[in-house]
CHARMM internal coordinates of N, CA and C (Angstrom, degrees):
IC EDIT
DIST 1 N 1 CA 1.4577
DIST 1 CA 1 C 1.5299
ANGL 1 N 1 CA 1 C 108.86
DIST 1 C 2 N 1.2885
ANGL 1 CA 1 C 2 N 98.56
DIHE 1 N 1 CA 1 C 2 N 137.10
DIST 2 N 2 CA 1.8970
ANGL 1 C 2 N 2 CA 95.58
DIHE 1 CA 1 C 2 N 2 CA 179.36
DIST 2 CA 2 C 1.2763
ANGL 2 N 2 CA 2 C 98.21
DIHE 1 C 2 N 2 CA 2 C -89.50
DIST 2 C 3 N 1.3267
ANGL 2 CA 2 C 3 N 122.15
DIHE 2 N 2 CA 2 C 3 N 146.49
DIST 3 N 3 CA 1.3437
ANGL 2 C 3 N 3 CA 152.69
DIHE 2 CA 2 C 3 N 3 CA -161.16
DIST 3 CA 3 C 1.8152
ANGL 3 N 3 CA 3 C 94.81
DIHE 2 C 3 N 3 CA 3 C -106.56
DIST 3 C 4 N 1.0712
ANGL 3 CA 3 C 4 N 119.17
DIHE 3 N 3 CA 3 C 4 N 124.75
DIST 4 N 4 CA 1.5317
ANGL 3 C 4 N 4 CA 118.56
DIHE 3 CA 3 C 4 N 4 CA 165.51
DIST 4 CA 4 C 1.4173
ANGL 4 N 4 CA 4 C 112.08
DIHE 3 C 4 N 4 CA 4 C -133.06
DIST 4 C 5 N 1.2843
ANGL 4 CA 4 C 5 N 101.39
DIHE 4 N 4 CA 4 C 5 N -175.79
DIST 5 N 5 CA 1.4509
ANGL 4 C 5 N 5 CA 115.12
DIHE 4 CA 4 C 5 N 5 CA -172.07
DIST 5 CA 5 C 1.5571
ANGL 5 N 5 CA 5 C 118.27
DIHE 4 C 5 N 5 CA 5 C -119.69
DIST 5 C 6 N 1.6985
ANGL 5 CA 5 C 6 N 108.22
DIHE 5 N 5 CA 5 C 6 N 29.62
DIST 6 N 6 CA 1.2801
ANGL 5 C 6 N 6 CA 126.95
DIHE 5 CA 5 C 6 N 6 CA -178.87
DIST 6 CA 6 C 1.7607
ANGL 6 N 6 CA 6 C 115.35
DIHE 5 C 6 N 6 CA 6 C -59.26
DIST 6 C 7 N 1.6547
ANGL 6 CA 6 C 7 N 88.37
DIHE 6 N 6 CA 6 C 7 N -68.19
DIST 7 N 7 CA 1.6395
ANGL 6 C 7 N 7 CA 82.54
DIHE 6 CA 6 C 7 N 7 CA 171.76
DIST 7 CA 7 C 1.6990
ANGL 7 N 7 CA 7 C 134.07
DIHE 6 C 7 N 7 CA 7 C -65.17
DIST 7 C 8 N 1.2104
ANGL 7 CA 7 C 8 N 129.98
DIHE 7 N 7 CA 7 C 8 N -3.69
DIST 8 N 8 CA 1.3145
ANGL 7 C 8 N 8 CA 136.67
DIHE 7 CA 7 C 8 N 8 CA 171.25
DIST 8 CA 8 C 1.4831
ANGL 8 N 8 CA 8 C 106.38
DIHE 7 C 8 N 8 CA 8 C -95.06
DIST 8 C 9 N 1.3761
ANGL 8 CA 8 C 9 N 110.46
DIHE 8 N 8 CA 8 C 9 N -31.43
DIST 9 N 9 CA 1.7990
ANGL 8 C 9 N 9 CA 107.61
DIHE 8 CA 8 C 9 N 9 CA 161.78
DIST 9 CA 9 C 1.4050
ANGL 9 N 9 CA 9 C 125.71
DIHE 8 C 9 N 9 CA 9 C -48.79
DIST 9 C 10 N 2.1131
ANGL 9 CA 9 C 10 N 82.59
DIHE 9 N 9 CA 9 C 10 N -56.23
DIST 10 N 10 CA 1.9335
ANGL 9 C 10 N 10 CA 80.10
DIHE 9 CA 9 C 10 N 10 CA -171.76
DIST 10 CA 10 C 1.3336
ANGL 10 N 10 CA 10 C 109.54
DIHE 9 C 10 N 10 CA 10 C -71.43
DIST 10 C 11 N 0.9819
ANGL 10 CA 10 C 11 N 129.00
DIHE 10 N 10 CA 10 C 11 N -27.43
DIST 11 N 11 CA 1.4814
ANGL 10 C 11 N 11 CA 137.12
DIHE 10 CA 10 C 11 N 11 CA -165.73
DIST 11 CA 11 C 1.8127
ANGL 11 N 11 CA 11 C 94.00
DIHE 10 C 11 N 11 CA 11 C -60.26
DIST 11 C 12 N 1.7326
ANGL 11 CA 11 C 12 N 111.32
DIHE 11 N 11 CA 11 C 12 N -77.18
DIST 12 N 12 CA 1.5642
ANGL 11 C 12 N 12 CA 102.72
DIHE 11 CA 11 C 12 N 12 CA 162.07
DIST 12 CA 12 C 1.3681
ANGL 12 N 12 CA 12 C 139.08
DIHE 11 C 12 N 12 CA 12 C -25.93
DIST 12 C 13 N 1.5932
ANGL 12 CA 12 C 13 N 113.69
DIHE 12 N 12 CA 12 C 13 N -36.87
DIST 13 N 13 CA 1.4155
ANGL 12 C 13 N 13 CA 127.13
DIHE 12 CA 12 C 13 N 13 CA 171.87
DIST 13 CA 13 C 1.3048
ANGL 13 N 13 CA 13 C 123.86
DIHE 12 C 13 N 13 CA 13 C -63.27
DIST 13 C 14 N 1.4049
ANGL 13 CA 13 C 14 N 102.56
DIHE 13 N 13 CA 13 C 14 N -43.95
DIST 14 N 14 CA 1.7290
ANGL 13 C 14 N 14 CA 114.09
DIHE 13 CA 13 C 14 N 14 CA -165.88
DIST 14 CA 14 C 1.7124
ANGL 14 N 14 CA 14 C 103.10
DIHE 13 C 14 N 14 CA 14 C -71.76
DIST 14 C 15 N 1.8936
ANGL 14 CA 14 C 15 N 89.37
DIHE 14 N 14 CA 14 C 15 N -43.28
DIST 15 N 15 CA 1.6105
ANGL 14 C 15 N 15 CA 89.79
DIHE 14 CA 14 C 15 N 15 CA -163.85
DIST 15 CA 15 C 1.5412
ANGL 15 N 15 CA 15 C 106.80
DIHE 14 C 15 N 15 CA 15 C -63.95
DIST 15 C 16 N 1.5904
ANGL 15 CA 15 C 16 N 123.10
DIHE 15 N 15 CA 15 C 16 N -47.51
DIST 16 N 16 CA 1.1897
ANGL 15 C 16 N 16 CA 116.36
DIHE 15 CA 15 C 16 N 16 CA 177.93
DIST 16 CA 16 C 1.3422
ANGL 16 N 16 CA 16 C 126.63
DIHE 15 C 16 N 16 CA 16 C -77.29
DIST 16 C 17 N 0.9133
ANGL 16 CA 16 C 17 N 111.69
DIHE 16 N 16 CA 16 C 17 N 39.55
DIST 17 N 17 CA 1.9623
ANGL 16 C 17 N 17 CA 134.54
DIHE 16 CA 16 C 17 N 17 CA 170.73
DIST 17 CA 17 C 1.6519
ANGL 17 N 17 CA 17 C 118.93
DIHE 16 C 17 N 17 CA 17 C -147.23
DIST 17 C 18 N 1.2173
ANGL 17 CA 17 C 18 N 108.21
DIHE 17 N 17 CA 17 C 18 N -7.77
DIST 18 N 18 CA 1.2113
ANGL 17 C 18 N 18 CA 123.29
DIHE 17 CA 17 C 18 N 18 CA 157.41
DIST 18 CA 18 C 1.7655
ANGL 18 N 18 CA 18 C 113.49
DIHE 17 C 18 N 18 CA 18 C 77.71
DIST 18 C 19 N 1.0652
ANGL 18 CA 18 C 19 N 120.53
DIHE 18 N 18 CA 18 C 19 N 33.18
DIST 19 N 19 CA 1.4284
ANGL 18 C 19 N 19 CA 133.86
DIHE 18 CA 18 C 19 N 19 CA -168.36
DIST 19 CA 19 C 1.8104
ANGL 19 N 19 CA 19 C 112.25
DIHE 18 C 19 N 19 CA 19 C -111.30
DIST 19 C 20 N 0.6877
ANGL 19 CA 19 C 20 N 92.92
DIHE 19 N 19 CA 19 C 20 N 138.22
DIST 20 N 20 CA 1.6832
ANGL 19 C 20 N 20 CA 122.80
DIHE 19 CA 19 C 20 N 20 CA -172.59
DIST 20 CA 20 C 1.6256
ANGL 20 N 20 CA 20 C 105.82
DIHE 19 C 20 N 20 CA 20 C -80.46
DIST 20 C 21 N 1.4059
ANGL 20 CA 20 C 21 N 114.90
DIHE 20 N 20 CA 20 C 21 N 134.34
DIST 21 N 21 CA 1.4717
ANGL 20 C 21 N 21 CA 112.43
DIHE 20 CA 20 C 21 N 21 CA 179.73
DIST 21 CA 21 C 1.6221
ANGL 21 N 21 CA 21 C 110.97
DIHE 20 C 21 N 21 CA 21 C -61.75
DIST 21 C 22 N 1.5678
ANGL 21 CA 21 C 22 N 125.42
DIHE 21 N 21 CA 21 C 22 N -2.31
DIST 22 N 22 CA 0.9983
ANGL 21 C 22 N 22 CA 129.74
DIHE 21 CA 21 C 22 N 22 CA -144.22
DIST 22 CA 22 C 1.7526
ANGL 22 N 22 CA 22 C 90.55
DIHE 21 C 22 N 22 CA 22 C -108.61
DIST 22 C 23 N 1.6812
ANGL 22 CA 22 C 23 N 109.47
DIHE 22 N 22 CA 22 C 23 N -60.31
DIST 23 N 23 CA 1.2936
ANGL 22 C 23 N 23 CA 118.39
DIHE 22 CA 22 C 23 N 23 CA 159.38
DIST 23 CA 23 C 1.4153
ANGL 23 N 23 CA 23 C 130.18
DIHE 22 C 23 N 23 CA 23 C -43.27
DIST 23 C 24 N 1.2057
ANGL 23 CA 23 C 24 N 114.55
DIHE 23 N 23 CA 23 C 24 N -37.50
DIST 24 N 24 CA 1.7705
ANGL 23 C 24 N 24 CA 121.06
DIHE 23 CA 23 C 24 N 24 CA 176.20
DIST 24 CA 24 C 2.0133
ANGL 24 N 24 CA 24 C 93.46
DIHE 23 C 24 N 24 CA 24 C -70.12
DIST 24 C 25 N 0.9301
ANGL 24 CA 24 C 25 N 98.62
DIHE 24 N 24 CA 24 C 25 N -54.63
DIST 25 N 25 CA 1.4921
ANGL 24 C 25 N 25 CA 98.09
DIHE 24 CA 24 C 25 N 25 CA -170.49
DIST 25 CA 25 C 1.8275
ANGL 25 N 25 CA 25 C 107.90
DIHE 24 C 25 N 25 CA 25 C -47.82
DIST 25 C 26 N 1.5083
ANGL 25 CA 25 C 26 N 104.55
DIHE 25 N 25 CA 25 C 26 N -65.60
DIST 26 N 26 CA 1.7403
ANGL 25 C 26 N 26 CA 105.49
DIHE 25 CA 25 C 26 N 26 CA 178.74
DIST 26 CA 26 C 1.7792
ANGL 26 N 26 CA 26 C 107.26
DIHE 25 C 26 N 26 CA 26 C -43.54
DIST 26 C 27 N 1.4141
ANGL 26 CA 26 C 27 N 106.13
DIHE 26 N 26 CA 26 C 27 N -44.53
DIST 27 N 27 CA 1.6421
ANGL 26 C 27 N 27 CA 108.21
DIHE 26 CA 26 C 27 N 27 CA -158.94
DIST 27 CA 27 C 1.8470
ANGL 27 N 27 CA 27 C 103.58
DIHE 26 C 27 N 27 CA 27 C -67.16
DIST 27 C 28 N 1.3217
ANGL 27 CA 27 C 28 N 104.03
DIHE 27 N 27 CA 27 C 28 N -37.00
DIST 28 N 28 CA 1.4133
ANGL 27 C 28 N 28 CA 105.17
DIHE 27 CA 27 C 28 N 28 CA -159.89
DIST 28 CA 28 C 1.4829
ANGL 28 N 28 CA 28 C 105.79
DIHE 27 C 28 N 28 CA 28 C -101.13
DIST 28 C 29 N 1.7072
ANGL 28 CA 28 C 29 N 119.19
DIHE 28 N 28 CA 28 C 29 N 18.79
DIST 29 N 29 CA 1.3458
ANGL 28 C 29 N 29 CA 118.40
DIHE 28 CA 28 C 29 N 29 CA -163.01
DIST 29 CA 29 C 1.2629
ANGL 29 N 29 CA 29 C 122.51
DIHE 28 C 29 N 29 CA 29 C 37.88
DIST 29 C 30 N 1.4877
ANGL 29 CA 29 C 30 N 144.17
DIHE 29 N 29 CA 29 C 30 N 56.80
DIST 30 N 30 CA 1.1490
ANGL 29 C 30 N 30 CA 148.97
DIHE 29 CA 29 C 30 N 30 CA 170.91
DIST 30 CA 30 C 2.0745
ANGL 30 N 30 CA 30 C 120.67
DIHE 29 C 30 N 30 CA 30 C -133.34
DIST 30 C 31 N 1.3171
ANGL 30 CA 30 C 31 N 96.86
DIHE 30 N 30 CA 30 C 31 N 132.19
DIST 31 N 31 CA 1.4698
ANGL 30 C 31 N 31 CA 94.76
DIHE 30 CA 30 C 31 N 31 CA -174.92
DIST 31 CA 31 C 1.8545
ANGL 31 N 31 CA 31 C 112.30
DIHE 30 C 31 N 31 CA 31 C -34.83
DIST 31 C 32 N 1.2229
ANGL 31 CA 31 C 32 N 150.50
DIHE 31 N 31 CA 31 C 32 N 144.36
DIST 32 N 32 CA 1.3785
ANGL 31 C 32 N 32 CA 168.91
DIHE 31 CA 31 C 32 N 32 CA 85.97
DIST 32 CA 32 C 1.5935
ANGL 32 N 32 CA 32 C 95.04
DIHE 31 C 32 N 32 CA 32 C 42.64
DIST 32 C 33 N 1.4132
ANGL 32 CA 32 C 33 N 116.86
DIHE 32 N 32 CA 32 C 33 N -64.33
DIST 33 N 33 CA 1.1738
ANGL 32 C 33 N 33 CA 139.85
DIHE 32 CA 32 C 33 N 33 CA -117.19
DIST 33 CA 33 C 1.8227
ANGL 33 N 33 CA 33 C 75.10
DIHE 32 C 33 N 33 CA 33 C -107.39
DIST 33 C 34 N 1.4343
ANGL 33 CA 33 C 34 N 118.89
DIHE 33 N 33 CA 33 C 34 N -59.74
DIST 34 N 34 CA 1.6988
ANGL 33 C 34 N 34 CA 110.40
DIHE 33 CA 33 C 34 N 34 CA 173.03
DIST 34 CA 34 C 1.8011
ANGL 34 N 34 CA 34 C 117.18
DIHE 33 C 34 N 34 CA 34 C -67.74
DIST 34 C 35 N 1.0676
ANGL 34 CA 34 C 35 N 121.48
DIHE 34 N 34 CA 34 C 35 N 10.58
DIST 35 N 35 CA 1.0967
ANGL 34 C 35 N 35 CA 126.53
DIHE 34 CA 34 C 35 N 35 CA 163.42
DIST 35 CA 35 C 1.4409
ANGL 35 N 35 CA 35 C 130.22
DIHE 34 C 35 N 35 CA 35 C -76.91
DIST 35 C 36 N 1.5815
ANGL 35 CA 35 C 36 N 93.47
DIHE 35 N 35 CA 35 C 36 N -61.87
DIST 36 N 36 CA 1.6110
ANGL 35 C 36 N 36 CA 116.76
DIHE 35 CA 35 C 36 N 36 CA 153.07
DIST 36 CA 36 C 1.2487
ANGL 36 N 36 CA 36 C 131.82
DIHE 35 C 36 N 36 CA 36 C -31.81
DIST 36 C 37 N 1.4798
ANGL 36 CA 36 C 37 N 103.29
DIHE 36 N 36 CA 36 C 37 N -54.75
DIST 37 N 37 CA 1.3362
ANGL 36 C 37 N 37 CA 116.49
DIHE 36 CA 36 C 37 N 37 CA -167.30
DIST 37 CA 37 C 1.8156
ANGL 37 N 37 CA 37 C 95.28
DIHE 36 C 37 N 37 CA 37 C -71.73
DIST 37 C 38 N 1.1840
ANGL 37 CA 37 C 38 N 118.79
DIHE 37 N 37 CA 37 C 38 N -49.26
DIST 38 N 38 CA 1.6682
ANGL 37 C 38 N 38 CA 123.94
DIHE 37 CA 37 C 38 N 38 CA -155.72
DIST 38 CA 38 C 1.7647
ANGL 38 N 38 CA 38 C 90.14
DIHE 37 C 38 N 38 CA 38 C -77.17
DIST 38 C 39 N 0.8940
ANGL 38 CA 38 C 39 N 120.34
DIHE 38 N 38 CA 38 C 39 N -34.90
DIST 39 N 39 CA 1.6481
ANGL 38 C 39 N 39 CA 115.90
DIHE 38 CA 38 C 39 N 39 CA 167.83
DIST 39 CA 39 C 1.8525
ANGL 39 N 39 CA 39 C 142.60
DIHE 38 C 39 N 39 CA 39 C -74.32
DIST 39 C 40 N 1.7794
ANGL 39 CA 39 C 40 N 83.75
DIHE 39 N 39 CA 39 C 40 N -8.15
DIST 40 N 40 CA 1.4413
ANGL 39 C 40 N 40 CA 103.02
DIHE 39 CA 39 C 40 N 40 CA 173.95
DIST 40 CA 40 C 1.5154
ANGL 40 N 40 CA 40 C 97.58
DIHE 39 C 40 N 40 CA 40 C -129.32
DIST 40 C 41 N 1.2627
ANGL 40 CA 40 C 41 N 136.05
DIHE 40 N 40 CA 40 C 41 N 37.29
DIST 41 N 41 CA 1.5394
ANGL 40 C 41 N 41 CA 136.11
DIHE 40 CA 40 C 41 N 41 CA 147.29
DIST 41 CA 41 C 1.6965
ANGL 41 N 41 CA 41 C 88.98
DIHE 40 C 41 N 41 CA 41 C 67.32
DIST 41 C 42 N 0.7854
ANGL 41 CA 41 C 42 N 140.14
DIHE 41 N 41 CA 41 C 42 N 48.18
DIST 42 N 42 CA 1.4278
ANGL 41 C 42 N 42 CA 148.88
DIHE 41 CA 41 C 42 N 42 CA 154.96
DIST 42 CA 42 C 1.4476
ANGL 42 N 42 CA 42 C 122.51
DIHE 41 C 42 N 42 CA 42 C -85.38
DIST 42 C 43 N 1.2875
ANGL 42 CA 42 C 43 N 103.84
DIHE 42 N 42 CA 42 C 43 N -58.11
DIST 43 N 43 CA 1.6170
ANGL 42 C 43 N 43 CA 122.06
DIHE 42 CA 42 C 43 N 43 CA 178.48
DIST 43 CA 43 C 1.3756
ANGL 43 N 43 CA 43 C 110.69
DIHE 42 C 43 N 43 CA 43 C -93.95
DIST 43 C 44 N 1.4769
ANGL 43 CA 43 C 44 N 119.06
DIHE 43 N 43 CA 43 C 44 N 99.65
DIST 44 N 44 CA 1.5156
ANGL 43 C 44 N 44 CA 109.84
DIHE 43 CA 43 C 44 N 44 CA 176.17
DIST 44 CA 44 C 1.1189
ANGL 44 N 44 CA 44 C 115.14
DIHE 43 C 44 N 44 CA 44 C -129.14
DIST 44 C 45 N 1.5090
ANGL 44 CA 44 C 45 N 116.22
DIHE 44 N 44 CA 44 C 45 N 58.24
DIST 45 N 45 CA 1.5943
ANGL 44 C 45 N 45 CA 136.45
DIHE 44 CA 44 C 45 N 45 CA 176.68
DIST 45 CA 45 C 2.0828
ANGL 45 N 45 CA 45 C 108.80
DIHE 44 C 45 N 45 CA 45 C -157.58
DIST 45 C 46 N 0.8617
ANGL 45 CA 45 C 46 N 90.29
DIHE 45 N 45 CA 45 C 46 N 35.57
DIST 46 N 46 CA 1.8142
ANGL 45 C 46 N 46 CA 98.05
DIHE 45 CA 45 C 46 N 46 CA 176.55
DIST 46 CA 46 C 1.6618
ANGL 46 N 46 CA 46 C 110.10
DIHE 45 C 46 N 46 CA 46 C -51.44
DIST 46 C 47 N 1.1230
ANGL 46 CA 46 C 47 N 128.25
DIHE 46 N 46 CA 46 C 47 N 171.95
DIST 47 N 47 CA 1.5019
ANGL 46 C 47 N 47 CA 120.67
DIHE 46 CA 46 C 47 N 47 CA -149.72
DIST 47 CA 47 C 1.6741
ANGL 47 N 47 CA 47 C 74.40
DIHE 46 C 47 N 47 CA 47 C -130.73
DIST 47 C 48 N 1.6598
ANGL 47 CA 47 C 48 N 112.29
DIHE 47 N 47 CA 47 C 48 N 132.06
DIST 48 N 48 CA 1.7820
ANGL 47 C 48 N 48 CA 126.81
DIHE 47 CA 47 C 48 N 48 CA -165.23
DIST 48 CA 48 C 1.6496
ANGL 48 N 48 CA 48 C 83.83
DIHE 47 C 48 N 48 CA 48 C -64.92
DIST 48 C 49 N 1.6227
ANGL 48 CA 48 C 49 N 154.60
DIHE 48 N 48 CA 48 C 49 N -0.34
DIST 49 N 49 CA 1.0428
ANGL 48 C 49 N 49 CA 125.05
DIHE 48 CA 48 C 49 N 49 CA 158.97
DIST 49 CA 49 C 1.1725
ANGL 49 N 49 CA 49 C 118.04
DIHE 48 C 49 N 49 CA 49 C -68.72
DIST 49 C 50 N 1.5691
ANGL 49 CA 49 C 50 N 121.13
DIHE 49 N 49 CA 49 C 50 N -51.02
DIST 50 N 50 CA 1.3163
ANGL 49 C 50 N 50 CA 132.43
DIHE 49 CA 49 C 50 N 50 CA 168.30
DIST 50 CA 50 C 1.6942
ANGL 50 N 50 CA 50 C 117.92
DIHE 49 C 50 N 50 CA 50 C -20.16
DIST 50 C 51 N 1.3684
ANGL 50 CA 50 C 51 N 97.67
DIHE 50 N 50 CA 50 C 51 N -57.63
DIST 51 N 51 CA 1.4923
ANGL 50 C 51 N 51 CA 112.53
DIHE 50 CA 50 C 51 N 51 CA -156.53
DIST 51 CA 51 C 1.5358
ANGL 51 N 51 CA 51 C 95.01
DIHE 50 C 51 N 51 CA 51 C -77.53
DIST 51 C 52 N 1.3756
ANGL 51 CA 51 C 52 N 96.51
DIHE 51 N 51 CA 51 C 52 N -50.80
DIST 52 N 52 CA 1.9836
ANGL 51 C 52 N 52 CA 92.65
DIHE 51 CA 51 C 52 N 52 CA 171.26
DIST 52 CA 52 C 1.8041
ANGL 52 N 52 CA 52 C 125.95
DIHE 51 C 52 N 52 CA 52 C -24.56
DIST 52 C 53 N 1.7086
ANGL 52 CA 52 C 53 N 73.42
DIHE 52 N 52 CA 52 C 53 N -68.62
DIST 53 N 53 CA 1.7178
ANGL 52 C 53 N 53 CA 78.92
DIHE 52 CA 52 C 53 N 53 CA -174.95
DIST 53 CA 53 C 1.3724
ANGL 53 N 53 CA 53 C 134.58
DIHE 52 C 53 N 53 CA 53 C -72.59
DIST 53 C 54 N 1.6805
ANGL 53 CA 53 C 54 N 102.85
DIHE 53 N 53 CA 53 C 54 N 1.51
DIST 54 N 54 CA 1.2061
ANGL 53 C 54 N 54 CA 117.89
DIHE 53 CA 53 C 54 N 54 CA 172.52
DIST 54 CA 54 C 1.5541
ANGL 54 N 54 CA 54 C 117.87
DIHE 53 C 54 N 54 CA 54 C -81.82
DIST 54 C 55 N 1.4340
ANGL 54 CA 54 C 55 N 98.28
DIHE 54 N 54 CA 54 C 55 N -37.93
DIST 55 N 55 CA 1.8321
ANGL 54 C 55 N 55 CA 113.18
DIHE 54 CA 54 C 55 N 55 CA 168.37
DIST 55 CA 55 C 1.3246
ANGL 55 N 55 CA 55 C 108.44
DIHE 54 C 55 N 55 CA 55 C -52.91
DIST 55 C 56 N 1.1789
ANGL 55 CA 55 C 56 N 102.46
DIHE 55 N 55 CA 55 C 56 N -69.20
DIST 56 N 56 CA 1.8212
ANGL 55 C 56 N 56 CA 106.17
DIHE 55 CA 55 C 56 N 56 CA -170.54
DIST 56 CA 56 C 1.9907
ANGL 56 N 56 CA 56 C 110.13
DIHE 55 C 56 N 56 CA 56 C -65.54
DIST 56 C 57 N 1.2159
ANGL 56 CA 56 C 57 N 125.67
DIHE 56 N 56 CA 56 C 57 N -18.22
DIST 57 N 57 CA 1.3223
ANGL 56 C 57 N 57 CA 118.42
DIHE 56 CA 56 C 57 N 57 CA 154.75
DIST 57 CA 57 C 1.5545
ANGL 57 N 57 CA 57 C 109.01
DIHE 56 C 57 N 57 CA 57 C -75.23
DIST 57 C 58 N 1.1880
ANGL 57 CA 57 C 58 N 121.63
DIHE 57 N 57 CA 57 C 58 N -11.68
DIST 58 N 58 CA 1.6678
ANGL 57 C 58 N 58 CA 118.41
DIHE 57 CA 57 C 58 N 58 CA 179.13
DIST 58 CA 58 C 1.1811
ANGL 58 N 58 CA 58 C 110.10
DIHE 57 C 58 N 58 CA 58 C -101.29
DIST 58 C 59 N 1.6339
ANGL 58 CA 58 C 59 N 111.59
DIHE 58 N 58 CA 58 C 59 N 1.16
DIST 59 N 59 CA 1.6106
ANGL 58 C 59 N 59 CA 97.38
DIHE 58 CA 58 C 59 N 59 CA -166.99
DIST 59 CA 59 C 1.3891
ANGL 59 N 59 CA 59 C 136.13
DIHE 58 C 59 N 59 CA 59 C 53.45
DIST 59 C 60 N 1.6657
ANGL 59 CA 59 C 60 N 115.29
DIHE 59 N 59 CA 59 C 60 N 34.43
DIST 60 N 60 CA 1.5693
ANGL 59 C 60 N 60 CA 105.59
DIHE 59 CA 59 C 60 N 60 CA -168.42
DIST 60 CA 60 C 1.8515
ANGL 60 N 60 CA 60 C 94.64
DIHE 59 C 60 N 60 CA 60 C -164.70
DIST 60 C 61 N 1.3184
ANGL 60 CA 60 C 61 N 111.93
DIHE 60 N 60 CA 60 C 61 N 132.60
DIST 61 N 61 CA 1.0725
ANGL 60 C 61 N 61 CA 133.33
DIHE 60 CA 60 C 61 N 61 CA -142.55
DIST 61 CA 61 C 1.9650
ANGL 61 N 61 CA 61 C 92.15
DIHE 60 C 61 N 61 CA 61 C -63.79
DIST 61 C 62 N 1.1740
ANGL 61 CA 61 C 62 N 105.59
DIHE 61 N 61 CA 61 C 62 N 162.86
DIST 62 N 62 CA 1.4538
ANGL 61 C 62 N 62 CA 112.18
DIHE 61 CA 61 C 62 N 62 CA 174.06
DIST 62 CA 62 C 1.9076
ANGL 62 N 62 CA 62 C 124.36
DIHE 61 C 62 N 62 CA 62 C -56.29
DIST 62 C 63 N 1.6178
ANGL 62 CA 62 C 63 N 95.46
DIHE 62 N 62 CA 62 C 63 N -43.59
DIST 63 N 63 CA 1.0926
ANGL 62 C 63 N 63 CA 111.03
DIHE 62 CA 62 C 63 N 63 CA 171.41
DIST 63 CA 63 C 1.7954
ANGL 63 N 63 CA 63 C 123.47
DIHE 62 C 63 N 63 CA 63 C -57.78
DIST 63 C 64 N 1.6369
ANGL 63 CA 63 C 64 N 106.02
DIHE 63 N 63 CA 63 C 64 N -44.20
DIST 64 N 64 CA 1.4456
ANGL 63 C 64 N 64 CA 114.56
DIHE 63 CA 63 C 64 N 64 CA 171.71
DIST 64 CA 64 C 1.5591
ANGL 64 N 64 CA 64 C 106.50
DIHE 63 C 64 N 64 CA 64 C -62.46
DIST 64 C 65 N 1.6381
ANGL 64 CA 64 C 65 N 128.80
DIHE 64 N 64 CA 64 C 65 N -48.52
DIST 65 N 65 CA 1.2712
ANGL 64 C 65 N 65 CA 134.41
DIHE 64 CA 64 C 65 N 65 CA -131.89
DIST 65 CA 65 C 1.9979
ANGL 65 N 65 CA 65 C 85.75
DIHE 64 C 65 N 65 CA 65 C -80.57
DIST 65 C 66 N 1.6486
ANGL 65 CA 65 C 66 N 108.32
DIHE 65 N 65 CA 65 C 66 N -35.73
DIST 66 N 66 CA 1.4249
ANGL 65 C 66 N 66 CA 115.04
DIHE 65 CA 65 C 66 N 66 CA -156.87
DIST 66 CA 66 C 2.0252
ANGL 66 N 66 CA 66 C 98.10
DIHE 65 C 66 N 66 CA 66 C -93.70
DIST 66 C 67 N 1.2619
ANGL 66 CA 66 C 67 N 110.15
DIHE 66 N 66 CA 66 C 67 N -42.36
DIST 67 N 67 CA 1.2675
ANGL 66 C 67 N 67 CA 107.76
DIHE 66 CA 66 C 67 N 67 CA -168.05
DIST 67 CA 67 C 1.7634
ANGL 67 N 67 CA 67 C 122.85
DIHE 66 C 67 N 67 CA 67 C -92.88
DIST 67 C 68 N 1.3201
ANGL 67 CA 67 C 68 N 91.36
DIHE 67 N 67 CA 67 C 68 N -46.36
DIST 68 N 68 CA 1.8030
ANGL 67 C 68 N 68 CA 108.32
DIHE 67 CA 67 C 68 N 68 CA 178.96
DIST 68 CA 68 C 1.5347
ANGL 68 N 68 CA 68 C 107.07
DIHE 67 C 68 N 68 CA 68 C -76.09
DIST 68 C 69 N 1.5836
ANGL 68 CA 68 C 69 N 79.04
DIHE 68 N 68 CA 68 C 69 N 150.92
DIST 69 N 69 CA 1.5107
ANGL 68 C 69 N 69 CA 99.71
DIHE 68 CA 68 C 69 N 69 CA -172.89
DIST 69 CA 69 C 2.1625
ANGL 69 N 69 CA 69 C 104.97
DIHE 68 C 69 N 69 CA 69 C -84.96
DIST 69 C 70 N 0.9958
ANGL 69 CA 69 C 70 N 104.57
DIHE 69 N 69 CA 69 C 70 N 71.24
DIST 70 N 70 CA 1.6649
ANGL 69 C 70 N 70 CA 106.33
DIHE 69 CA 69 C 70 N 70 CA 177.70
DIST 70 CA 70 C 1.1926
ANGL 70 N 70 CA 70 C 117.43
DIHE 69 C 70 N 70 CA 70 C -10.79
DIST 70 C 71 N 1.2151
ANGL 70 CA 70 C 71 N 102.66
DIHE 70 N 70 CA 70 C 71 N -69.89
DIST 71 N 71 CA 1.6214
ANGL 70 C 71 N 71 CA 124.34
DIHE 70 CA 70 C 71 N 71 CA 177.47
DIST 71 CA 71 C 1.3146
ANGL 71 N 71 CA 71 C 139.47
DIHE 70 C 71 N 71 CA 71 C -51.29
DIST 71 C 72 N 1.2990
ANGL 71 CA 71 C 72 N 95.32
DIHE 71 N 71 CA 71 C 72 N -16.75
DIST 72 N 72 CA 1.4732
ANGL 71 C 72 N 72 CA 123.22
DIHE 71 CA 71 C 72 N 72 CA 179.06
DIST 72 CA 72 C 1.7429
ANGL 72 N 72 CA 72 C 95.05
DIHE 71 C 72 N 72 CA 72 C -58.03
DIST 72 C 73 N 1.6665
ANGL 72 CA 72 C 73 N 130.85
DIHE 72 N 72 CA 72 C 73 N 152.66
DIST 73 N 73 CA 0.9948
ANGL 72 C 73 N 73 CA 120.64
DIHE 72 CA 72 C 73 N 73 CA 142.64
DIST 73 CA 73 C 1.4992
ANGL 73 N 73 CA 73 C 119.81
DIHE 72 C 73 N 73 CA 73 C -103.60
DIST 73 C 74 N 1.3502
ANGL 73 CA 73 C 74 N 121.32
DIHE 73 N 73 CA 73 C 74 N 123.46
DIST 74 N 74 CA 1.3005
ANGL 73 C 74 N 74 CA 133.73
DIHE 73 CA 73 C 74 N 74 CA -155.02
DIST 74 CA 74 C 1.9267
ANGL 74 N 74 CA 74 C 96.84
DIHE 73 C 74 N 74 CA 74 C -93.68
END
COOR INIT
IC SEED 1 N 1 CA 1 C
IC BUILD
């Protein structure tokens, strides 16, 4: 299984944009409940639509959202 850096992204993402697992869910049409999970390392098989539409609401390429460390200050 590849190991990514999805859930410590979104988690970084949401917090520094200020959005609620509840809000990402309504905005991006996706259950609450798969939000959660992909932000607390629960879910580590998300379907590449999922992850898509999470990039392009984050503005940041697939490759950054799955591999790079966000948080990092570069």
């Amino acid at each position: 299984m590849l190991q990514t850096k999805l859930n410590s992204n979104l988690q970084y993402l949401m917090q520094n944009r200020g959005v609620t697992s509840v809000d990402l869910a309504e905005e991006l049409s996706l259950a609450t409940e798969a939000i959660v999970k992909l932000k607390n390392g629960e879910f580590t098989n998300p379907s590449l639509n999922t992850v898509l539409v999470i990039s392009k609401y984050f503005d940041v390429t697939l490759e950054k959202l799955l591999f790079n460390d966000l948080s990092a200050k570069s």
